[in-house]
N, C-alpha and C positions, 0 to 999 in steps of 0.2 A: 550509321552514317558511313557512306564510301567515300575510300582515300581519293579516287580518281574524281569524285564532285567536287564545282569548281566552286571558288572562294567568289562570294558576292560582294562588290565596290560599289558605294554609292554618294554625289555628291551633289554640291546646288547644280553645278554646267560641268564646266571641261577643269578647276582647281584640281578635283581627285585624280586627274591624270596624272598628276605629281606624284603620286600616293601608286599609282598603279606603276608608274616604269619605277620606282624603287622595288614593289613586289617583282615584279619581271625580275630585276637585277640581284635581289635578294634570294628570292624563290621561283630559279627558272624550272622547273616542271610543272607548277600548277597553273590549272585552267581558272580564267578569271569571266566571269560576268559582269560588267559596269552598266551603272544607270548614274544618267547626270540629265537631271532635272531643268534643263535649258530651255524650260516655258517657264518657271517662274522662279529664274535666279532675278536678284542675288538674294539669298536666303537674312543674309545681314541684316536687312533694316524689317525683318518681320514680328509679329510676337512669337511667343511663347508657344503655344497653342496653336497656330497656324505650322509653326517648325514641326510640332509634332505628328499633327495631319497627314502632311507631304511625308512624313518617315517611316511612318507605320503604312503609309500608301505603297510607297519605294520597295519596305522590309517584305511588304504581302506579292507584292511582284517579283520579288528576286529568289523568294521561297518557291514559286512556279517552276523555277531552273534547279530545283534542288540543291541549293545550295549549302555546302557543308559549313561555313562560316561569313558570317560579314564583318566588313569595315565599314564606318562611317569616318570616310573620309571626307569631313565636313567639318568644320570646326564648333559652327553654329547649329548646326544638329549634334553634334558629342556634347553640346552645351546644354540643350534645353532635352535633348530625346533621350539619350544613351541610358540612364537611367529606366525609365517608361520602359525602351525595347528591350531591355534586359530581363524587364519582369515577364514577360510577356513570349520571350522566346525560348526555344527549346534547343538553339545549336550559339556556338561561341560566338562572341560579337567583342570586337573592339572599336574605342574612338581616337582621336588624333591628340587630344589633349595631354593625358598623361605622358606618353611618351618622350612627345619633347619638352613638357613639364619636367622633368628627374634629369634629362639632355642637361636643360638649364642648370637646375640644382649644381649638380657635378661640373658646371664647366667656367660657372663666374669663381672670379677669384676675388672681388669685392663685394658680393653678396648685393649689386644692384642687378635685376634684372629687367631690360624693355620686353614687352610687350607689343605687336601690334598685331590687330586681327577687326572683322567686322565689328559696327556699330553692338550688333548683339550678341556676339562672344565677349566684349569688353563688357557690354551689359551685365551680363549673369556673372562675370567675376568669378568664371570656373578657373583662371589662371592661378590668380593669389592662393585660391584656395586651395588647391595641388600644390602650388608650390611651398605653400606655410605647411603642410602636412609633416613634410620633408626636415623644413628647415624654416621656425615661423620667424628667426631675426632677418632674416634677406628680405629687401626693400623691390618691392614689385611697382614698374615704372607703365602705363597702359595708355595707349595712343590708339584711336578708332582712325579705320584708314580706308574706307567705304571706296574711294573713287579708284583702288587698286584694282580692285575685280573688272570694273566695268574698261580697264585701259587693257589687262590683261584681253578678257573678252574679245574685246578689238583687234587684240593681235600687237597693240603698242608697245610692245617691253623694250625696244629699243626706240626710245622718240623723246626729243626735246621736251613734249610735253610731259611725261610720265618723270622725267627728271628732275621737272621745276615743281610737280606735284610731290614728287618723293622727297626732294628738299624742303619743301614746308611742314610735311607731315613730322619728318625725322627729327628736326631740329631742337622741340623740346625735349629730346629721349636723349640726345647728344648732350643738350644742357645739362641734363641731371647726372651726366658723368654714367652713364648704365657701361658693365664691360662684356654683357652677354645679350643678345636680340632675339626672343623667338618671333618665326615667322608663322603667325600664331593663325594664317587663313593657308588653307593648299594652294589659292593660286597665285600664292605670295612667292613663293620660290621660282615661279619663272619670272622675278624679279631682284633675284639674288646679286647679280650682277651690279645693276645699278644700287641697290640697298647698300653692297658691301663695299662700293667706290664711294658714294657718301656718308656714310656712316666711320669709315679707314681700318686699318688692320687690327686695332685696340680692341676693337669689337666682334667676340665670338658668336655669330651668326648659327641656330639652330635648327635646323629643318626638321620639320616633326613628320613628313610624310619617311623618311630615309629611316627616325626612329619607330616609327606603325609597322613598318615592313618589318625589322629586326624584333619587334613584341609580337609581332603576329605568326612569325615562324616560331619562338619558343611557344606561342599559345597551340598551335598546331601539332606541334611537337610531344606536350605533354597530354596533346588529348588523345593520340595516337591517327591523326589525319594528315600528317605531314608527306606531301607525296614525293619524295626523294629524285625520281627518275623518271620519264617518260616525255613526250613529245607532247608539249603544253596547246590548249587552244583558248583564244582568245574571243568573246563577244559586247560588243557595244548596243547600246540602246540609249536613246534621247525622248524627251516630250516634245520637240522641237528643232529645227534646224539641223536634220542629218548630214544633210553636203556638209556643212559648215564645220559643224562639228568632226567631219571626218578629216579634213584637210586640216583643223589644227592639231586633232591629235597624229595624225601623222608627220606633225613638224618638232615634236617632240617625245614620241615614244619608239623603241627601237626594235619595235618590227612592224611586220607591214599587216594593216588592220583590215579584217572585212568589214564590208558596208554595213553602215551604220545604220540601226533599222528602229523605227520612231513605234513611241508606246504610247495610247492614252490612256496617263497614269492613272486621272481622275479615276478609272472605272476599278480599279483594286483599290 
């Protein structure tokens, strides 16, 4: 495997963008590939077996571009796939879970942790389960928060609406006294903002994409593909909606992206 192949991202739409400007910020010389599956997000309310489909379709595509390692930066793919493409692959892979699972661990100081992430990473209950590995007396607190994606999506992160939505969501996770939050989907963090004004300072807020980035360089590192130096390049791919897609991720990532170029995925 060559150091100069670029790291493969892949998520339901535009969440793993989160995931991607922390790699940028992390690990500025590598080239990055992203696929965001924006014909049939949101990946949350699906089975089991459908998550897997779409993963192994995304993994068979991204290996096209040679890619020296993936991220599933997805939380409901780390949930139900990550296992599956492990067995099955032959270059490093990581998911979103762990990382800001041990985040949590090490940063409650009452051993309550919130939770919130899709319908179907709350499902499979991969949170608890990392985090009892750790530490099985800490009290894991899980709130399903589905209409986050779809306001993200929109572009809503700053709007009335997405505030009175996040205030009902949050409110039982504030009841139960939790003093650490992970923000258990990627396109949760571009809601950080609002989260952490209603939720208030008491509460240590975890971004698991800023943690992937920071396990994905030491994973690169010890496999001897971490590329140190050089002039990084970036490419995008979607199943749908390349304008769209182009124009959000240039309202949040900090460089300037070439055209977003549409995959059908179906055929890998």
């Amino acid at each position: 495997m060559q150091i100069d192949a670029p790291i493969g991202v892949f998520d339901s739409g535009v969440g793993g963008l989160t995931v991607v400007r922390e790699i940028i910020r992390q690990l500025p010389s590598e080239n990055i590939v992203y696929f965001g599956d924006t014909a049939r997000v949101p990946y949350g309310t699906k089975s089991r077996d459908t998550i897997i489909n779409y993963s192994e379709q995304i993994v068979h595509f991204l290996k096209t571009k040679q890619v020296k390692a993936i991220v599933v930066a997805c939380n409901t793919a780390t949930s139900y796939a990550l296992d599956v493409l492990k067995e099955k692959l032959d270059i490093p892979i990581i998911g979103v879970v762990r990382p800001g699972a041990v985040t949590a661990v090490n940063a409650t100081r009452n051993k309550r942790i919130g939770i919130i992430a899709t319908e179907g990473t709350i499902g499979s209950g991969i949170y608890p389960r990392v985090i009892h590995e750790y530490d099985s007396e800490i009290e894991v607190v899980q709130k399903a928060c589905p209409l986050f994606v779809s306001l993200v999506e929109e572009g809503w992160t700053d709007d009335p609406v997405t505030d009175e939505v996040a205030r009902r969501y949050l409110k039982s996770l504030q009841d139960s006294g939790v003093d650490t939050l992970v923000l258990g989907c990627t396109h949760y963090p571009l809601l950080r903002k609002t989260i952490g004004r209603l939720v208030g300072d008491g509460v240590t807020l975890v971004n698991p994409a800023y943690e992937t980035a920071c396990s994905l360089r030491e994973l690169l590192k010890k496999e001897g593909l971490y590329r140190e130096t050089g002039e990084p390049s970036y490419h995008f791919f979607v199943s749908d909606g390349a304008e769209r897609f182009t124009k959000f991720a240039n309202s949040i990532l900090p460089v300037d992206l070439v055209p977003t170029r549409l995959v059908p995925i179906e055929n890998y």
